[in-house]
C-alpha positions as CSV (number, residue, x, y, z in Angstrom):
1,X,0.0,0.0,0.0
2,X,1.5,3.6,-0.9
3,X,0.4,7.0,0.5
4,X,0.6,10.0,-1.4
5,X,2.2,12.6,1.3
6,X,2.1,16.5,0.9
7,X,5.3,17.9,2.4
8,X,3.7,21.2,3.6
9,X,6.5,23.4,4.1
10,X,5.8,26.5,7.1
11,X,7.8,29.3,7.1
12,X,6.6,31.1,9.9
13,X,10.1,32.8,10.2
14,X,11.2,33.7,7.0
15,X,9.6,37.2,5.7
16,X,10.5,39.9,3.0
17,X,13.7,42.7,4.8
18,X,15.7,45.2,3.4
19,X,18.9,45.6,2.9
20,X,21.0,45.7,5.9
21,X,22.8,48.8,6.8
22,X,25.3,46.9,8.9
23,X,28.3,44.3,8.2
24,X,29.2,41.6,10.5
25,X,32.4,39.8,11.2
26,X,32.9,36.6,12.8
27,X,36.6,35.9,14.6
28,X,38.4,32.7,15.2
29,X,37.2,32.5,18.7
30,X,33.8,32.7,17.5
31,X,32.7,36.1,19.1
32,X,30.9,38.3,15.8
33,X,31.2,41.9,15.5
34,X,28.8,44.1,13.7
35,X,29.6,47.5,12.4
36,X,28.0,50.6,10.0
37,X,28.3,49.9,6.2
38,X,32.1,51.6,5.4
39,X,33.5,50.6,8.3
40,X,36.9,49.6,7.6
41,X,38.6,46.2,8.9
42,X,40.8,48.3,11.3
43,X,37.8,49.8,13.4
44,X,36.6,46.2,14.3
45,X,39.9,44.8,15.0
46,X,40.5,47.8,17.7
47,X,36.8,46.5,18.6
48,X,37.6,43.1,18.9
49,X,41.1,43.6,20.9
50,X,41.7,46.5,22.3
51,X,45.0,46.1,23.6
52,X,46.9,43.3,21.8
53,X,49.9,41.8,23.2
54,X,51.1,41.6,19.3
55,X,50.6,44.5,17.0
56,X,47.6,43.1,14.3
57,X,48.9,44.8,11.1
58,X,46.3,43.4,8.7
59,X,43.7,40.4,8.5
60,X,42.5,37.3,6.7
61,X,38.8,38.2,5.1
62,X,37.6,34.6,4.2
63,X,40.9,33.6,3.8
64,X,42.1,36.5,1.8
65,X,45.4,38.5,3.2
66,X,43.9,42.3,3.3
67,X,45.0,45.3,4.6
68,X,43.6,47.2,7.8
69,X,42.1,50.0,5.4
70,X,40.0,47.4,3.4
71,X,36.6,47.7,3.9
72,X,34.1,44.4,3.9
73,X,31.3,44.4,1.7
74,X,29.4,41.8,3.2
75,X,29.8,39.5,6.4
76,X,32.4,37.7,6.7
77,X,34.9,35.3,8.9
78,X,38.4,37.2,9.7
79,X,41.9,36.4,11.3
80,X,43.8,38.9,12.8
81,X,47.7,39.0,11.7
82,X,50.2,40.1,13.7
83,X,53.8,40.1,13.5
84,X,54.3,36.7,14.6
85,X,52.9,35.4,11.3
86,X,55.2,35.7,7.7
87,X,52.6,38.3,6.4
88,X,52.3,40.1,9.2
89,X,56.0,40.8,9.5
90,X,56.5,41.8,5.9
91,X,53.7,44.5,6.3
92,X,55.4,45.5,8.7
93,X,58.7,45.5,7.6
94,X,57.5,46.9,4.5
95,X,55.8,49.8,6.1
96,X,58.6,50.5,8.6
97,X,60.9,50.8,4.7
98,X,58.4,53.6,4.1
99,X,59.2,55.3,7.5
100,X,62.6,55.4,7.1
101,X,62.1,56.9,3.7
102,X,60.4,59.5,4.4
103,X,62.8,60.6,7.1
104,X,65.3,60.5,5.0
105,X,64.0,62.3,2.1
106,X,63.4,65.0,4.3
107,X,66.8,65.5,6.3
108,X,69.1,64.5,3.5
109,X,66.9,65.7,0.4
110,X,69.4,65.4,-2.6
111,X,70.9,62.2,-1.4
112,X,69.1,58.3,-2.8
113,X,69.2,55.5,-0.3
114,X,69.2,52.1,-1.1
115,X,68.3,48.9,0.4
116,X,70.9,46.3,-0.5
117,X,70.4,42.8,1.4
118,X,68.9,41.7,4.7
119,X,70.9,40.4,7.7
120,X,69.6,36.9,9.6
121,X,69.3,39.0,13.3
122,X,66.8,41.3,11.7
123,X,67.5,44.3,9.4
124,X,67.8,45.8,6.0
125,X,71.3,46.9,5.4
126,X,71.5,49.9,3.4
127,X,73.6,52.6,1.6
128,X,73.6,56.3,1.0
129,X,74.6,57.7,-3.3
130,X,74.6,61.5,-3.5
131,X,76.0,61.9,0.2
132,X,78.7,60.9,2.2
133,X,78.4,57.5,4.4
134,X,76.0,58.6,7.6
135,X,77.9,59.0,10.7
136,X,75.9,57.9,14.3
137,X,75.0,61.5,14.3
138,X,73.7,61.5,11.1
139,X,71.9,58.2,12.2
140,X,70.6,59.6,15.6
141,X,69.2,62.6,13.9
142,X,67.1,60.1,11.2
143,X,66.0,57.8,14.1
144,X,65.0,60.3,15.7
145,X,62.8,61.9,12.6
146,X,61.1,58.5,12.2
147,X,60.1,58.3,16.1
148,X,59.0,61.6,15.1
149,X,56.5,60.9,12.5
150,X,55.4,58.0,14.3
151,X,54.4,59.9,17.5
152,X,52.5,61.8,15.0
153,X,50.3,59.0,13.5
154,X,50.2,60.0,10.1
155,X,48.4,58.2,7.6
156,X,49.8,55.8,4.8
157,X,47.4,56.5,1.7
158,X,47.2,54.2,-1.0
159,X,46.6,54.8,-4.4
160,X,46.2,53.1,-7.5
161,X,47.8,54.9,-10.4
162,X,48.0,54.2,-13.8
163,X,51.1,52.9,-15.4
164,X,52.0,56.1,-17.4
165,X,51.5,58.3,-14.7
166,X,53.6,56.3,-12.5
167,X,56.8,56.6,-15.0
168,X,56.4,60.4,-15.6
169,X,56.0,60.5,-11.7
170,X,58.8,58.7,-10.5
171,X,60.9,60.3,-13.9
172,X,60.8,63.5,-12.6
173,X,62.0,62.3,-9.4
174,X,65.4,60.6,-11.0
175,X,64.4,57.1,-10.3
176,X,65.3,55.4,-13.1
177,X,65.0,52.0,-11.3
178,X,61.4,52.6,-10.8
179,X,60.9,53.4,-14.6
180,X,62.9,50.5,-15.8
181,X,60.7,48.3,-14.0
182,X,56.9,49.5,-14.5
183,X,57.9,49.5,-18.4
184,X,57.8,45.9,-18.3
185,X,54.4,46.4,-16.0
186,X,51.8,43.6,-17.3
187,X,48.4,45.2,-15.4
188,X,47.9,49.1,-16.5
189,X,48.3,50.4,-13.2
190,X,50.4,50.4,-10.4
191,X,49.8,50.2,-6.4
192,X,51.9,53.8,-4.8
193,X,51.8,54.5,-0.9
194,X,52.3,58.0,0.2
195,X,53.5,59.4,3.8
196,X,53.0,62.9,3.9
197,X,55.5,64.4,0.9
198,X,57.1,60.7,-0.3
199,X,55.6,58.5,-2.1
200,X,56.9,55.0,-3.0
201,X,56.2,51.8,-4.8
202,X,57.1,48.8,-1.8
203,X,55.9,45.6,-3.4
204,X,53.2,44.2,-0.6
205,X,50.2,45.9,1.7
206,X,51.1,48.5,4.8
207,X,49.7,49.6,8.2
208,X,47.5,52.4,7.5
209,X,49.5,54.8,9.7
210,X,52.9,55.5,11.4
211,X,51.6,54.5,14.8
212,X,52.3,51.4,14.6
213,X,55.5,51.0,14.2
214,X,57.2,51.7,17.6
215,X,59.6,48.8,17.4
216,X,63.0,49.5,15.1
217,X,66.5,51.1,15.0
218,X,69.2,52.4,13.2
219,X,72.7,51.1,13.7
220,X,76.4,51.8,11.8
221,X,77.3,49.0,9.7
222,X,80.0,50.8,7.7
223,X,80.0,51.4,5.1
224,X,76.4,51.7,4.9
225,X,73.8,51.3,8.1
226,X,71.1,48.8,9.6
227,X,67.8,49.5,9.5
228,X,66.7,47.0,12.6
229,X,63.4,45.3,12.7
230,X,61.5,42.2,15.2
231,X,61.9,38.7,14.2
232,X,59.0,36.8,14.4
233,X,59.9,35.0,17.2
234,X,60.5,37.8,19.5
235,X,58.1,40.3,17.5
236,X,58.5,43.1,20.2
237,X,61.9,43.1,20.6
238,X,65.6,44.0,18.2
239,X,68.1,41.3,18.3
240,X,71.6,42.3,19.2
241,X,73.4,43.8,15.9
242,X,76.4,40.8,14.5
243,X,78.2,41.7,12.1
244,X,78.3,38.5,9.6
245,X,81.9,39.5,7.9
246,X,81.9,36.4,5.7
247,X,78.3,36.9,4.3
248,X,78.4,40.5,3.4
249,X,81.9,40.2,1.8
250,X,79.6,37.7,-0.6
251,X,76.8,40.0,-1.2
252,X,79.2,42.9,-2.1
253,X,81.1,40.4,-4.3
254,X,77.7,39.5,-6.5
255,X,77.2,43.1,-6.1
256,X,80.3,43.9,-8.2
257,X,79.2,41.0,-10.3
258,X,76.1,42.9,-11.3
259,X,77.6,45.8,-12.0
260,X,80.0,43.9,-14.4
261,X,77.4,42.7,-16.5
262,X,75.2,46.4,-16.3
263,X,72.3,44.5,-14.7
264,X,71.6,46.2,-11.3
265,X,68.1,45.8,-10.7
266,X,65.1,43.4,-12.4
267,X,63.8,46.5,-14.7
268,X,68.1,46.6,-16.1
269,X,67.4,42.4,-16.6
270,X,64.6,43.0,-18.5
271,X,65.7,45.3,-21.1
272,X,68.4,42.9,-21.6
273,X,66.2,40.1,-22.1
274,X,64.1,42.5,-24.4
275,X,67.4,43.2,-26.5
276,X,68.0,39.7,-26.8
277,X,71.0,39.9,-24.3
278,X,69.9,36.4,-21.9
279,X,72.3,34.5,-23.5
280,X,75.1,36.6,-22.6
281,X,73.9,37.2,-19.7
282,X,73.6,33.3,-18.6
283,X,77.3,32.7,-20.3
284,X,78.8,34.6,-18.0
285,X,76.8,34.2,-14.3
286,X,77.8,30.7,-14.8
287,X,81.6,31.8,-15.7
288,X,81.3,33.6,-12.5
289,X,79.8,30.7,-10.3
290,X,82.8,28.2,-12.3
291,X,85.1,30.8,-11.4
292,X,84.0,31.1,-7.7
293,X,83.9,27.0,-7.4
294,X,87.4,27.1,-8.9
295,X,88.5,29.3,-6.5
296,X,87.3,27.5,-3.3
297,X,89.1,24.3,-5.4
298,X,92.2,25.8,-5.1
299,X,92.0,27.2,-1.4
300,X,91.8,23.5,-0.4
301,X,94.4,22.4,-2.4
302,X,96.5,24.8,-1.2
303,X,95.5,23.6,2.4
304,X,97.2,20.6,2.0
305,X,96.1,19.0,5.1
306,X,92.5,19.4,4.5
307,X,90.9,15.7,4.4
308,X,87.4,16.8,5.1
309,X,85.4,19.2,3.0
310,X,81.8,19.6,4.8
311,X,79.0,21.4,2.6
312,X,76.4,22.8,4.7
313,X,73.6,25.4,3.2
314,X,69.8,25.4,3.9
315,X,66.5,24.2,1.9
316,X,67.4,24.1,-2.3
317,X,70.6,25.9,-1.9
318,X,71.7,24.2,-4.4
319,X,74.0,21.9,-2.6
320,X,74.5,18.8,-4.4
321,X,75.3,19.7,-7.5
322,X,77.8,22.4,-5.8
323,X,79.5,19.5,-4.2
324,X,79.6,17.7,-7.4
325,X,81.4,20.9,-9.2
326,X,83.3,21.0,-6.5
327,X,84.7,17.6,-7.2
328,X,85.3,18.1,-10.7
329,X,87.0,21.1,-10.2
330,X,89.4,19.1,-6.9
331,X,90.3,16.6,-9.7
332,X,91.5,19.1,-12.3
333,X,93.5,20.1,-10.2
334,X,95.0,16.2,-9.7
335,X,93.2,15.8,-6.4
336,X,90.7,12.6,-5.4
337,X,87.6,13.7,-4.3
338,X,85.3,10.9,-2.3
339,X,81.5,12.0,-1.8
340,X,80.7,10.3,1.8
341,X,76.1,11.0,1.8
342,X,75.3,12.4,5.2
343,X,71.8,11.1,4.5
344,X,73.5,7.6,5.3
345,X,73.4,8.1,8.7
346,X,70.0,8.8,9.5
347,X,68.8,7.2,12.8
348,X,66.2,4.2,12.2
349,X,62.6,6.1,11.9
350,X,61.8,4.5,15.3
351,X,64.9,6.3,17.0
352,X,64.5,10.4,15.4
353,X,63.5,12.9,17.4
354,X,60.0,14.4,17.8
355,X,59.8,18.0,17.9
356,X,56.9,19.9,20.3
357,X,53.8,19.2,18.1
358,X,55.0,15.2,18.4
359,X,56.2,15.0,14.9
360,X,59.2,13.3,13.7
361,X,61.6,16.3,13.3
362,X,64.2,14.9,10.7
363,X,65.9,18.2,10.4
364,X,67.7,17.7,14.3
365,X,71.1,16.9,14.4
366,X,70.4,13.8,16.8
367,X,68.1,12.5,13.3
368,X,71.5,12.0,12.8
369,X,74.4,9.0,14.4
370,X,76.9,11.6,14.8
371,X,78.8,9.4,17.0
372,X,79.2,6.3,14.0
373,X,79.3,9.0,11.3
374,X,82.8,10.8,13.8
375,X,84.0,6.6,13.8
376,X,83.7,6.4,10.2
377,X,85.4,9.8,9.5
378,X,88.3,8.5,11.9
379,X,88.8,5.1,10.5
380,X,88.8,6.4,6.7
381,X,91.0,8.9,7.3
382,X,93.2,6.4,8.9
383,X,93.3,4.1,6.2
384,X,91.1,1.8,7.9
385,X,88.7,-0.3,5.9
386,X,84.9,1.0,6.7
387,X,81.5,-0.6,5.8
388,X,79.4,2.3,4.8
389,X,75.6,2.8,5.6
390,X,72.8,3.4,3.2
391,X,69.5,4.5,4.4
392,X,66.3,3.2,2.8
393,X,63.9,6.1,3.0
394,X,60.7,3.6,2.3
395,X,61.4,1.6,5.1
396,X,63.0,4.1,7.3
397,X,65.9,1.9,8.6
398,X,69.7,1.8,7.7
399,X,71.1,-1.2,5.7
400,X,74.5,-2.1,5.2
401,X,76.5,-0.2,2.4
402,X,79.4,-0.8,0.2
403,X,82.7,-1.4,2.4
404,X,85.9,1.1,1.2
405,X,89.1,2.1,2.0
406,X,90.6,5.6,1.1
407,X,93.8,6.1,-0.6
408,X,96.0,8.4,1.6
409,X,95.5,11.2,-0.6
410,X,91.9,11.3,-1.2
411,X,89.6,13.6,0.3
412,X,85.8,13.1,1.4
413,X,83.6,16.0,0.4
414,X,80.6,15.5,2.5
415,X,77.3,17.4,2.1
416,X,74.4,18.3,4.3
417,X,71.9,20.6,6.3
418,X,74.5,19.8,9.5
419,X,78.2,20.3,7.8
420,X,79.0,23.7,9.4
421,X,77.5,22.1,13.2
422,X,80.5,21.4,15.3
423,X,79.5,18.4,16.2
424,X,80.2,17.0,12.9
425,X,84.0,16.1,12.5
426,X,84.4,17.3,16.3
427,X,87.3,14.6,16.6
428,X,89.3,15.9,13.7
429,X,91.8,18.9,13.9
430,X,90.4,21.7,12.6
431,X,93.2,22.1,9.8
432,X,91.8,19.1,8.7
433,X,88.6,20.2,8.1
434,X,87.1,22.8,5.2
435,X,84.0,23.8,5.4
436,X,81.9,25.8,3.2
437,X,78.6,27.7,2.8
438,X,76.0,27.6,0.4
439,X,72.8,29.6,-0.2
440,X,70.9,31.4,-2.3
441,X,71.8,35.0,-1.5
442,X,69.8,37.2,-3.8
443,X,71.6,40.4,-4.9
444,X,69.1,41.4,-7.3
445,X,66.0,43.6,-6.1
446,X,63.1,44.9,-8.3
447,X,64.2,48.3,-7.8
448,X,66.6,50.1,-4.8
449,X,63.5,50.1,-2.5
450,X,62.0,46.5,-3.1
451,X,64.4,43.6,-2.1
452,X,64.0,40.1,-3.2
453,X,64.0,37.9,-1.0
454,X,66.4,35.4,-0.7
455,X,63.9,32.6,1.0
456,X,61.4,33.5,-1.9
457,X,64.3,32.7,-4.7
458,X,64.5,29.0,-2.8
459,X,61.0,28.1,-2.1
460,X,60.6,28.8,-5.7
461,X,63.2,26.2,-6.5
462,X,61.8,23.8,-4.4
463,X,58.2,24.0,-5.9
464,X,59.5,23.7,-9.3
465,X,61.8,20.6,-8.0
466,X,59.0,18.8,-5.5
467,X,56.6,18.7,-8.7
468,X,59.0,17.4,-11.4
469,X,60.9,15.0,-8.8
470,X,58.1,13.7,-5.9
471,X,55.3,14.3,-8.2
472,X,54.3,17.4,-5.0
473,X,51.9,20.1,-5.9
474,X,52.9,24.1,-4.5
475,X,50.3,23.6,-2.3
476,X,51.8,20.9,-0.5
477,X,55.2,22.2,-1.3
478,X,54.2,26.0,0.8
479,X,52.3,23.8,3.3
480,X,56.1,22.1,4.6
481,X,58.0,25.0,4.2
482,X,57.2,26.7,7.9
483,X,58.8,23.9,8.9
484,X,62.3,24.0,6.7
485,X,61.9,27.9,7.3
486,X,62.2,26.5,10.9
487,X,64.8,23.9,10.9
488,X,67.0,26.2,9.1
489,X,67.1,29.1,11.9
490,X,67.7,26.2,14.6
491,X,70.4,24.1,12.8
492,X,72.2,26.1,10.0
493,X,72.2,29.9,10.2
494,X,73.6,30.2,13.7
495,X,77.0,28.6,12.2
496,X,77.3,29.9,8.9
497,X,79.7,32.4,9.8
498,X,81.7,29.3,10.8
499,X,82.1,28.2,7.1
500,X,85.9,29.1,5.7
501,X,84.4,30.0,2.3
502,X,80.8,30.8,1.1
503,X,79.4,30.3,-2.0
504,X,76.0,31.8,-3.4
505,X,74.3,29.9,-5.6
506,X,71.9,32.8,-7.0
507,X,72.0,33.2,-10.9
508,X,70.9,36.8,-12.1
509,X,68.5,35.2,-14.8
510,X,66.6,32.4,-12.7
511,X,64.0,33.8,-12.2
512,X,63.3,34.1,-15.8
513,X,63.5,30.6,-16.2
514,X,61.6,29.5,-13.3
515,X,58.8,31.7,-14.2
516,X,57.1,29.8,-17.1
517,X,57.8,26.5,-14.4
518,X,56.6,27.8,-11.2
519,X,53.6,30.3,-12.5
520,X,51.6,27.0,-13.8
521,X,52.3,25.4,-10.7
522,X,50.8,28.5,-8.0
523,X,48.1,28.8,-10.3
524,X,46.5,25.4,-9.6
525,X,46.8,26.5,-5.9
526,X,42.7,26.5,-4.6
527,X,41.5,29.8,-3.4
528,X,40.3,27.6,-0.6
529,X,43.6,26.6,0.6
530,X,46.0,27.7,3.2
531,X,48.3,28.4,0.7
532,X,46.4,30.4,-1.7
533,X,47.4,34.1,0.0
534,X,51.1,32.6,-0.3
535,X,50.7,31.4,-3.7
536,X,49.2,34.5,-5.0
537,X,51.9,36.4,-3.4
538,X,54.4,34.5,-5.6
539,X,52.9,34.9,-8.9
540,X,52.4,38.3,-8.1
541,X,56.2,38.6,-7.5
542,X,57.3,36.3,-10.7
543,X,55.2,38.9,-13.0
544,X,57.3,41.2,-12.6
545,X,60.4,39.4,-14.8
546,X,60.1,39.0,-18.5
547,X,59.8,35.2,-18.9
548,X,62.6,32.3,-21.1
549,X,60.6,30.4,-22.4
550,X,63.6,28.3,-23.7
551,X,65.3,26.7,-20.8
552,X,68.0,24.7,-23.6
553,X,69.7,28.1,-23.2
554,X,70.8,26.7,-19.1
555,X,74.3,24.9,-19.3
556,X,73.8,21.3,-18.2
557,X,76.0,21.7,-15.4
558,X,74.2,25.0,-13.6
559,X,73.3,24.7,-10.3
560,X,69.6,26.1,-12.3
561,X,69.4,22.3,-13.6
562,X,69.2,20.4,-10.3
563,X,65.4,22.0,-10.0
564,X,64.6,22.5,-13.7
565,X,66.2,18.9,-14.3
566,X,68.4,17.9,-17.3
567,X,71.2,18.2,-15.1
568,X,74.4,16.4,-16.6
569,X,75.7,16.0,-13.0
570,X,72.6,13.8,-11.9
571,X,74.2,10.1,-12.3
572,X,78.0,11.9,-11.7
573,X,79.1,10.2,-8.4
574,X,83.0,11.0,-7.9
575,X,85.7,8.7,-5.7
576,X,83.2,5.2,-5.0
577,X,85.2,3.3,-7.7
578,X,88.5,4.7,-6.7
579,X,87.9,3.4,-3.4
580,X,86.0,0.7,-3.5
581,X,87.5,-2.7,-1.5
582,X,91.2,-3.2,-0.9
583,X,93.7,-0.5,-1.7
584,X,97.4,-0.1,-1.8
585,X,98.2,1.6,1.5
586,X,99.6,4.8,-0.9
587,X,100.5,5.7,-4.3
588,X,104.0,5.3,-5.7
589,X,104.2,8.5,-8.1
């Protein structure tokens, strides 16, 4: 039997409204704020907390990164961001760049400054054309103008101005950087911020005022000066100044190297990719990396105690195939290289480390057997016959490895995240050791205002290297790199200054190659995913270079082709055969 129901539906408490004349937000903690039509995101986040421990600089608006100054259209869920997240402390960092810019346009008004590099304890070190090097009096005086203009709360006013008007603009105001690079502009405007009488294109959102940014300094760091900033780790407080002798010397050394071949900022690198000029330009960054490799070759040779050389250098440094050069370049010069992995000697899964959230942190050094890895250094160096490990990453366990003996001559170049930790060859004598630095440190900026960061220039690698090797999307790619970001302040850049040489890996043209790679890739990236505002933030930065679509033009050697593959290095594997099984105990000449 079947019954023919009516669903009767009652709708007692639905009924015809107007428009509402109010916009609601809802916050992570679940507490909803409701404000006028107009009122902008900073109004409900002085609503919402009134006296933050953190400074909030800007907010998530269902899950897009917007500035204090935006104004919601409609209800919506938002996340504060303070300086403890990455975005937050770019904004801020950013904004503070515009400070010190305005100050210094108005005490020293026929002078340029320019912001070369960033330094790991939290500041932009910069340098004065047009006027002599600042003294500390020169710096108190612009210190104390910035306080200045921040006691006074000014506003930071955006504006979006079109393309042409932003060349005659910055034109008349001799910045040629700034016209170089917005001829190449793809959209037909540009974003300007202005601070009372300066305005300025800084690549990224702002605070909407002065007030709140209490937190910096100025410090000598001849010849130039520090512009000191938080870290996100201790966001209300400046971290003693260090000066890092051995990584400057290498920024002003691929500073030079710029100059040699006439690009000095992204708009220069353009043009010369609009002339037709990349191929040059690629000839000789990669006769300048040879000729740095070369260099370090023959510093250990000359060293002729040096048994150990220990590569060190944080996420898609570009590492391995460094080492490998490195060893081409040790046996032109009639020394025998061995690569020892320091993979190898990963503790069985069972046995690494956790780190606070319970998770297997792989990047500590007691992942590592230091103690059989110090054994196995020892005995090789002594002549001794070793069994090598070989860890099995699918199992997680190490397995016996081939068993060698060294020639007396040979020397083991051994690469890893730990190489410049002093734990690693603690046993040796230090003249028998070399170790050596590698990283990505990004000399090229868009302009003399708007750095490039040397993290971005690696995690743009790594995308472009997780997807063609490990088959790993940018989402998933940005989702792990907090934690490398992580590691890598804990483990490696508290020794680099340790390292006897450094070496950086950044090519002046990669990022017109990676482009057409890495653009595809952020674009499948979900606007529903964490890693959306991070993604966008990428492309957004990538636009900016003039693309090569013809990656044949990278030598097969470049430290470019271990991300972009096609490496001839890949299968290269110096000094196994050479000392493979029994040995003579030396060489007769």
């Amino acid at each position: 039997m079947t019954t023919n129901a009516v669903h009767e539906v009652t709708t007692p408490q639905v009924h015809p409204a107007t428009p509402r004349e109010s916009v609601q937000i809802t916050l992570p903690d679940g507490r909803v704020f409701e404000g006028p039509r107009g009122t902008p995101l900073e109004a409900f986040m002085r609503a919402a907390y009134p006296q933050p421990k953190i400074p909030i600089v800007a907010a998530l608006v269902d899950g897009r990164l917007r500035e204090l100054t935006y104004v919601p259209v409609r209800d919506a869920h938002v996340q504060p961001v303070d300086l403890t997240s990455a975005d937050g402390m770019r904004i801020y960092r950013r904004s503070l760049l515009l400070l010190l810019l305005a100050a210094f346009e108005d005490l020293f008004p026929q002078a340029q400054l320019v912001v070369e590099h960033s330094l790991t304890f939290g500041g932009y070190y910069c340098e004065v054309t047009g006027h002599p090097p600042l003294s500390r009096a020169d710096l108190q005086r612009l210190e104390e103008r910035m306080h200045a203009l921040v006691e006074a709360d000014l506003p930071i006013v955006e504006k979006e101005v079109p393309v042409d008007e932003a060349v005659t603009l910055f034109a008349q105001r001799g910045a040629d950087d700034k016209v170089r690079l917005f001829r190449f502009r793809q959209k037909d405007y540009v974003t300007l911020y202005w601070l009372d009488d300066t305005v300025d294109y800084l690549h990224g959102y702002m605070v909407p005022s002065t007030g709140y940014l209490r937190i910096f300094g100025l410090a000598p760091y001849p010849p130039g000066f520090v512009l000191r900033f938080p870290r996100r780790f201790q966001p209300l407080t400046l971290q003693p100044v260090t000066h890092l002798r051995r990584l400057v010397s290498v920024f002003r050394q691929h500073s030079r190297w710029m100059e040699l071949m006439q690009v000095t900022d992204v708009g220069a690198l353009n043009e010369a990719i609009a002339a037709g000029r990349l191929q040059e330009l690629i000839l000789i960054a990669e006769a300048l990396h040879e000729q740095d490799i070369a260099t370090i070759a023959r510093e250990i040779a000359r060293r002729k105690d040096v048994r150990v050389v220990l590569v060190a250098g944080p996420s898609s440094s570009g590492k391995t195939t460094f080492s490998k050069r490195l060893a081409i370049q040790l046996l032109a010069l009639g020394l025998r290289p061995f690569a020892l992995s320091m993979d190898d000697y990963f503790v069985n899964r069972e046995e690494t480390p956790r780190d606070e959230h319970g998770n297997y942190d792989f990047d500590s050094p007691d992942a590592l057997d230091i103690d059989l890895l110090n054994q196995h250094l020892q005995a090789l160096l002594q002549g001794q016959e070793v069994q090598l490990p070989r860890f099995n990453f699918i199992t997680g366990r190490r397995e016996p490895g081939p068993t060698v003996r060294l020639y007396p001559d040979q020397i083991i170049i051994m690469e890893g995240i730990h190489g410049l930790n002093p734990f690693i060859a603690q046993s040796l004598p230090r003249e028998r050791t070399y170790r050596v630095y590698v990283s990505a440190l990004t000399v090229l900026n868009l302009d003399r205002h708007n750095r490039i960061s040397t993290t971005d220039t690696r995690l743009i690698r790594r995308i472009v290297r997780d997807a063609r090797e490990r088959g790993r999307n940018a989402e998933g790619t940005i989702a792990m790199w907090e934690n490398v970001r992580r590691a890598e302040k804990r483990y490696i850049f508290p020794y680099q200054e340790h390292a006897d040489s450094m070496f950086n890996s950044a090519l002046i043209y990669e990022m017109a190659v990676l482009r057409p790679l890495a653009e595809p890739l952020l674009l499948q990236v979900e606007p529903e995913s964490p890693a959306y505002v991070e993604a966008r933030r990428l492309i957004s930065f990538l636009r900016w270079f003039l693309p090569c679509e013809d990656a044949r033009q990278v030598p097969n050697n470049s430290i470019l082709r271990e991300f972009i593959g096609g490496s001839i290095l890949e299968e290269f594997n110096v000094g196994l055969e050479m000392a493979r099984g029994n040995v003579p105990d030396r060489i007769d000449p």
